[in-house]
Backbone as numpy.savetxt, mean C-alpha at the origin, in Angstrom:
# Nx Ny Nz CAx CAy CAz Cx Cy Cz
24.41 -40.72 35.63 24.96 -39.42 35.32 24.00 -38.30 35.73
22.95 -38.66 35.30 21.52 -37.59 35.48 21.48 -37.45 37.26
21.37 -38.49 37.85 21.22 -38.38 39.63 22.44 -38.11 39.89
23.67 -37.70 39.43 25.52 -37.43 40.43 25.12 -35.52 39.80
24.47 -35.25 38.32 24.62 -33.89 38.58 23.34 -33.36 39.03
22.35 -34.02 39.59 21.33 -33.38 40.29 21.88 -33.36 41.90
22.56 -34.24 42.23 23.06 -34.31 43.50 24.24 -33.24 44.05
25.13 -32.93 42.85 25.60 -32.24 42.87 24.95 -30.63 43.04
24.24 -30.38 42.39 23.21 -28.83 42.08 22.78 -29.00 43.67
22.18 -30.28 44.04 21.26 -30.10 45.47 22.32 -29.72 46.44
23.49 -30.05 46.70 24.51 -29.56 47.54 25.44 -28.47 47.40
25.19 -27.81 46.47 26.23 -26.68 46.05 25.04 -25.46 45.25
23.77 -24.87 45.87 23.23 -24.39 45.44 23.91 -22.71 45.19
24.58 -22.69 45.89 25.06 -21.03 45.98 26.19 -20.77 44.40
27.24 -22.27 44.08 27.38 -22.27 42.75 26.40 -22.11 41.68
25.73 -22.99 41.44 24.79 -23.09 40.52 24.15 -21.80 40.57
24.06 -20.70 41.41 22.48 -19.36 41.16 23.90 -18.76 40.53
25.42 -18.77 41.47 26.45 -18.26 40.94 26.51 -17.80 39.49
26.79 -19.50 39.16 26.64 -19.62 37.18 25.86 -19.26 36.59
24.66 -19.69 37.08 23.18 -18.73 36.06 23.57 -17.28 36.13
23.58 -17.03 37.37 23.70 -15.47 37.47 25.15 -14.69 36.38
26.03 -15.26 36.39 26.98 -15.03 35.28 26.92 -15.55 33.65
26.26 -16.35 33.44 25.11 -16.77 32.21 24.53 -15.47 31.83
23.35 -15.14 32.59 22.38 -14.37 32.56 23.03 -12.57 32.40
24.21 -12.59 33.10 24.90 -11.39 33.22 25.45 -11.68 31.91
26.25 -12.29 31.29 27.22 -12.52 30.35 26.01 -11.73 28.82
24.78 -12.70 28.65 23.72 -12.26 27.94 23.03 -10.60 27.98
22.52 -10.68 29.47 22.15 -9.23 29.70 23.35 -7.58 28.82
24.36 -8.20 29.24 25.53 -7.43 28.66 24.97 -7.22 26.80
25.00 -8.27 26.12 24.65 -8.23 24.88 22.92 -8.02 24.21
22.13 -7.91 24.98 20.83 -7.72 24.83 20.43 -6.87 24.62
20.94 -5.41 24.72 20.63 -4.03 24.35 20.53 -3.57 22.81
21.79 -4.86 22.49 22.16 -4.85 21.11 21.76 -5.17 19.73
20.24 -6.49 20.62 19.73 -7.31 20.10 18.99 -6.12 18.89
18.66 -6.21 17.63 17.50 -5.30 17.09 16.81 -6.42 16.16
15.46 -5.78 16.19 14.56 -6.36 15.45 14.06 -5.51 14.63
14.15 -6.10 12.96 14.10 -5.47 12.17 12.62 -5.65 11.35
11.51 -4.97 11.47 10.30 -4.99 11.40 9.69 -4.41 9.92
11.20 -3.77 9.38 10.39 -2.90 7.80 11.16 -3.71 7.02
10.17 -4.11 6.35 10.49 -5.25 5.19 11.44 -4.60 4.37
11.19 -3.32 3.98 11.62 -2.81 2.93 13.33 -2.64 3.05
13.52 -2.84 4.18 14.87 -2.64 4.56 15.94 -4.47 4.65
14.64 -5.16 4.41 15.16 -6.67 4.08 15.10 -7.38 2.77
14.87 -6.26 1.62 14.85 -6.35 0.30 16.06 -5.95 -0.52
16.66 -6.80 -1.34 17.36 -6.13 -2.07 17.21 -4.25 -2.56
18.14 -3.41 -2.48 17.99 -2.30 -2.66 18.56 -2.40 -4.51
19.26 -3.07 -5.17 19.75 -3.13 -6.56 18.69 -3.50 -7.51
17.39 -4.37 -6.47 16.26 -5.24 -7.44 15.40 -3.98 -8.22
15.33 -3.96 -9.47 14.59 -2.97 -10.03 13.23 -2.87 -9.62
12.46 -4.09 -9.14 11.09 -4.31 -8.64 11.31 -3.31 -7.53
12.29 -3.54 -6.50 12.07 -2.25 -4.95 11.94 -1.22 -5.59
13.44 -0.86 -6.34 13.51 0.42 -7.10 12.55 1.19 -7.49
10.97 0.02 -8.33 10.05 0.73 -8.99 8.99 1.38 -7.61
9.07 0.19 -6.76 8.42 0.12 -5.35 8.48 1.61 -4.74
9.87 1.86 -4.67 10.14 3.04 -4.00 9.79 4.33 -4.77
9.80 4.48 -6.16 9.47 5.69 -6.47 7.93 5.38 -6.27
7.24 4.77 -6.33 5.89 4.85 -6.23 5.17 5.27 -4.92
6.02 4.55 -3.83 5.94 5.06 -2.35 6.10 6.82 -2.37
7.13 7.11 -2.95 7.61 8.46 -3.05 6.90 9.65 -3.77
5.74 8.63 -4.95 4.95 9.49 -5.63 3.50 9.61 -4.97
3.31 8.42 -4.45 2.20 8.42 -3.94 2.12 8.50 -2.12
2.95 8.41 -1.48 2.97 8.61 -0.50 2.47 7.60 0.66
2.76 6.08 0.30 2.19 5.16 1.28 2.55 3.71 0.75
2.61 3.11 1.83 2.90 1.69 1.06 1.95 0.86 2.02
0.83 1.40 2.44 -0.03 0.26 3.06 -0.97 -0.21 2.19
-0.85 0.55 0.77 -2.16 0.69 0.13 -1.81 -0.16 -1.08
-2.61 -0.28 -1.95 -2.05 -1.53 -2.66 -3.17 -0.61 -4.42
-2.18 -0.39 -5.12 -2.78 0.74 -6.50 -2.47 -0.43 -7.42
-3.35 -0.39 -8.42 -3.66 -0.68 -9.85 -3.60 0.32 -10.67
-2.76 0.31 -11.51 -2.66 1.17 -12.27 -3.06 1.21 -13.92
-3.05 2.13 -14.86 -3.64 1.13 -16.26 -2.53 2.27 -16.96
-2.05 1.92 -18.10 -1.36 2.47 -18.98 -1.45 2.57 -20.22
-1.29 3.31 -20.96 -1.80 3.36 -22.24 -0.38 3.03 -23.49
-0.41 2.44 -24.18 0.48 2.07 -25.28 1.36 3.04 -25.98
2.32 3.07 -25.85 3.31 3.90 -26.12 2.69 4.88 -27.42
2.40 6.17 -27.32 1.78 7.04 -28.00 0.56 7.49 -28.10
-0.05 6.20 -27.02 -1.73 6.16 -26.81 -1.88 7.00 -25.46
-3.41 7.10 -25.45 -4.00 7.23 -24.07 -4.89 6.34 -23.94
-5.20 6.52 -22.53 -6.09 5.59 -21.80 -7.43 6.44 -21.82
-7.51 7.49 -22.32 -8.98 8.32 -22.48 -9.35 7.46 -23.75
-10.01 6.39 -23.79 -10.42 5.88 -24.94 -11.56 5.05 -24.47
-12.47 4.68 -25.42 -13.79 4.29 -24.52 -13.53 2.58 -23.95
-12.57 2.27 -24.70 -12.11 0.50 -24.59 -11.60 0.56 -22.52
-10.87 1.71 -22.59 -9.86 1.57 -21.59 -10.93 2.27 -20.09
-11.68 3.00 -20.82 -11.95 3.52 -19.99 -13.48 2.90 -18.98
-13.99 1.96 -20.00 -14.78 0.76 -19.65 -14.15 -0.61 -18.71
-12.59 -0.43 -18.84 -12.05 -1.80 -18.01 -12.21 -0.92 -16.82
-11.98 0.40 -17.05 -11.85 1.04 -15.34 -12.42 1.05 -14.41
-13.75 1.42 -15.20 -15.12 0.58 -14.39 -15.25 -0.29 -13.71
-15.08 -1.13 -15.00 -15.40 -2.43 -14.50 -14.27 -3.20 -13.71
-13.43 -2.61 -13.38 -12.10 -3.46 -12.05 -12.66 -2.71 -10.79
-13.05 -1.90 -11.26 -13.44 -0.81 -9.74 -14.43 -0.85 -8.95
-15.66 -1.34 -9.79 -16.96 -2.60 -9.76 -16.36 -3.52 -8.75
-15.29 -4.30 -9.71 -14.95 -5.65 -9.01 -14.41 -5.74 -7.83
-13.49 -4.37 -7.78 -13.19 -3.82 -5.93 -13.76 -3.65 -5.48
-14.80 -2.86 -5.68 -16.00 -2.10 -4.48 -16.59 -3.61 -3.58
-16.60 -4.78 -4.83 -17.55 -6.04 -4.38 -16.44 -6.18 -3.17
-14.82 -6.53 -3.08 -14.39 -7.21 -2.21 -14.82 -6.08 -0.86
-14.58 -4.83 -1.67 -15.10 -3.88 -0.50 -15.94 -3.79 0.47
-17.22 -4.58 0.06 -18.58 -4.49 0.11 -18.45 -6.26 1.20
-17.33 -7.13 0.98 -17.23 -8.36 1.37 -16.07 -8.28 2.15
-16.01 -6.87 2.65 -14.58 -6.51 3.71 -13.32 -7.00 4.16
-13.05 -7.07 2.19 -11.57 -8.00 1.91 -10.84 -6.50 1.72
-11.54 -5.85 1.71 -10.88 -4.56 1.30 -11.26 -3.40 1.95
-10.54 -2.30 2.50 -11.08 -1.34 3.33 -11.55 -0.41 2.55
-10.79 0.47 1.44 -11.06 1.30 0.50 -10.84 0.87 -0.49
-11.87 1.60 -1.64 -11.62 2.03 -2.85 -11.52 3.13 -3.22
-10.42 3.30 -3.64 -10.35 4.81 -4.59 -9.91 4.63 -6.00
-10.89 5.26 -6.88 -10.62 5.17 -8.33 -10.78 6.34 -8.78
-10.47 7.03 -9.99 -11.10 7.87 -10.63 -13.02 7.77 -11.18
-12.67 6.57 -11.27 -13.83 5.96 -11.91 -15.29 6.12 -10.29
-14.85 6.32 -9.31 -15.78 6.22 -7.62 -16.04 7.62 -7.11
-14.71 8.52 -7.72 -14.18 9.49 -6.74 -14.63 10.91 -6.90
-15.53 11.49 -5.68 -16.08 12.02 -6.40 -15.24 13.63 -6.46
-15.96 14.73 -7.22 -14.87 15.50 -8.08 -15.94 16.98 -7.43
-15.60 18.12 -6.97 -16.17 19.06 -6.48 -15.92 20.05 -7.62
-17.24 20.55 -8.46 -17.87 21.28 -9.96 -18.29 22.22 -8.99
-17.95 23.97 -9.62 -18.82 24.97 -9.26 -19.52 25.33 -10.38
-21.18 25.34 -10.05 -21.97 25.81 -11.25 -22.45 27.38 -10.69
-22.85 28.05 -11.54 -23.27 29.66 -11.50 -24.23 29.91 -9.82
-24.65 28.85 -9.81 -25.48 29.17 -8.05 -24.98 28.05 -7.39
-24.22 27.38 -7.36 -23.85 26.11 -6.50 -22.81 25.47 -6.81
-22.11 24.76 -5.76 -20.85 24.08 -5.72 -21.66 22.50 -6.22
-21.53 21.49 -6.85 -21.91 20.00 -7.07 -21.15 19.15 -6.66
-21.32 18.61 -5.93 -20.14 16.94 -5.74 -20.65 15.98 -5.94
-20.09 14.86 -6.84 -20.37 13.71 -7.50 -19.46 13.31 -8.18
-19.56 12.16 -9.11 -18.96 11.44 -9.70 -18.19 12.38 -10.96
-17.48 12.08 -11.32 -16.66 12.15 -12.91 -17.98 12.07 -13.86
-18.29 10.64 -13.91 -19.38 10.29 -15.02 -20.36 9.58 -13.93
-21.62 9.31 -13.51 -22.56 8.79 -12.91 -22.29 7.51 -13.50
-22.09 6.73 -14.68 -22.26 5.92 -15.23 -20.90 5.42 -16.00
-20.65 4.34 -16.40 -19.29 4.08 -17.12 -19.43 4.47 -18.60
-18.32 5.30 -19.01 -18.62 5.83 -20.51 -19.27 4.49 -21.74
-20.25 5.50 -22.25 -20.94 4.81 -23.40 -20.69 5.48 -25.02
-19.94 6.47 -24.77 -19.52 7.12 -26.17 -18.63 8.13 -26.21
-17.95 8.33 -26.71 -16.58 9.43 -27.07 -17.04 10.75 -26.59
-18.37 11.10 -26.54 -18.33 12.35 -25.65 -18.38 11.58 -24.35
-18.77 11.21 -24.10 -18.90 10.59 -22.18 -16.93 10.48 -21.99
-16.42 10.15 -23.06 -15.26 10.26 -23.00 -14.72 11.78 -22.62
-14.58 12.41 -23.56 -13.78 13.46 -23.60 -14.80 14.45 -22.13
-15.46 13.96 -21.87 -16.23 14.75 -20.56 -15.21 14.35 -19.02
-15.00 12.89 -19.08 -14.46 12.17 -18.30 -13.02 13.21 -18.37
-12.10 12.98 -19.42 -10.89 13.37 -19.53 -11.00 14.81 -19.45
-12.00 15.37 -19.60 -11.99 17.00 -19.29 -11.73 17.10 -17.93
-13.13 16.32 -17.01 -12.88 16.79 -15.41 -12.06 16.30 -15.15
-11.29 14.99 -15.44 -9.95 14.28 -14.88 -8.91 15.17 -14.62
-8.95 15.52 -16.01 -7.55 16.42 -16.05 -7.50 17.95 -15.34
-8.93 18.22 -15.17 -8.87 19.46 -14.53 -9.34 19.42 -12.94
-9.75 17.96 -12.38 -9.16 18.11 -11.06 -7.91 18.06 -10.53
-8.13 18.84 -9.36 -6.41 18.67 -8.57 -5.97 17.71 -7.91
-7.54 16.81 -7.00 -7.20 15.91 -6.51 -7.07 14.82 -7.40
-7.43 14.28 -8.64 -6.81 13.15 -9.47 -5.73 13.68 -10.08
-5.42 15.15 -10.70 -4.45 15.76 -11.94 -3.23 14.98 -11.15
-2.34 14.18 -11.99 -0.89 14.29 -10.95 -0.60 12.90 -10.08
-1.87 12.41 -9.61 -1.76 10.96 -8.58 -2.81 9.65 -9.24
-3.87 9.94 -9.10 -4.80 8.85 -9.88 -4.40 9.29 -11.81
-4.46 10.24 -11.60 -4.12 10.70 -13.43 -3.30 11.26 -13.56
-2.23 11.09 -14.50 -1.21 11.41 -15.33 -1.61 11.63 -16.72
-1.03 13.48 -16.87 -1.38 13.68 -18.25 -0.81 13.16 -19.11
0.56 12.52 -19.02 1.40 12.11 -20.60 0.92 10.57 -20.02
């Protein structure tokens, strides 16, 4: 069977480019059409409350290459508390390391980031706190500049 249609192809070559060529035309016709769909987000359920949450967060924060931890405080609480405000640290610690082991490109925390203070002869840039809070004033110092920068007020921090 294999040697009658090779024998065949060897004597009738002008059919055979014929057929490919109408193959190839038949395809070419539909190939424009082909799309490849490359944003995930568009291969996710749109009803799943997980996208749902996905998307306002994209929308609040403005990116989805980036990957946020967030911390929340207990319905009536805040997270200005010295318990909460010691894990912040210390996860942000634990990023900087993958950082530092270039599993990770950036860190941005409140807890890293630094915060631009005008004093009576000079502008200061540095940290929030140099150090991770050790007492309820290191607290309420933290939640003072937090809340009164522009670049955390609103994106890294939320007042309610």
């Amino acid at each position: 069977m294999i040697r009658r249609t090779a024998r065949w192809i060897a004597r009738h070559p002008i059919w055979v480019l014929g057929g490919v060529a109408l193959v190839t035309a038949f395809f070419g016709v539909f190939a424009p059409r082909i799309e490849f769909l490359t944003d995930m987000e568009k291969m996710l359920p749109q009803d799943n409350p997980v996208v749902q949450r996905f998307e306002e967060t994209k929308d609040t924060f403005g990116s989805q290459s980036m990957v946020m931890v967030a911390m929340a405080a207990p319905e009536g609480g805040t997270v200005f508390n010295l318990e909460t405000l010691k894990k912040l640290y210390a996860i942000t610690v634990e990023f900087e390391e993958l950082e530092d082991e270039k599993l990770l490109e950036d860190v941005m925390s409140p807890a890293n980031m630094d915060i631009v203070q005008g004093t009576a002869t000079a502008l200061v840039v540095g940290p929030i706190l140099p150090h991770p809070p050790e007492t309820e004033e290191d607290v309420a110092v933290f939640r003072e500049k937090a809340l009164s920068e522009r670049m955390l007020k609103g994106t890294f921090v939320l007042e309610d």
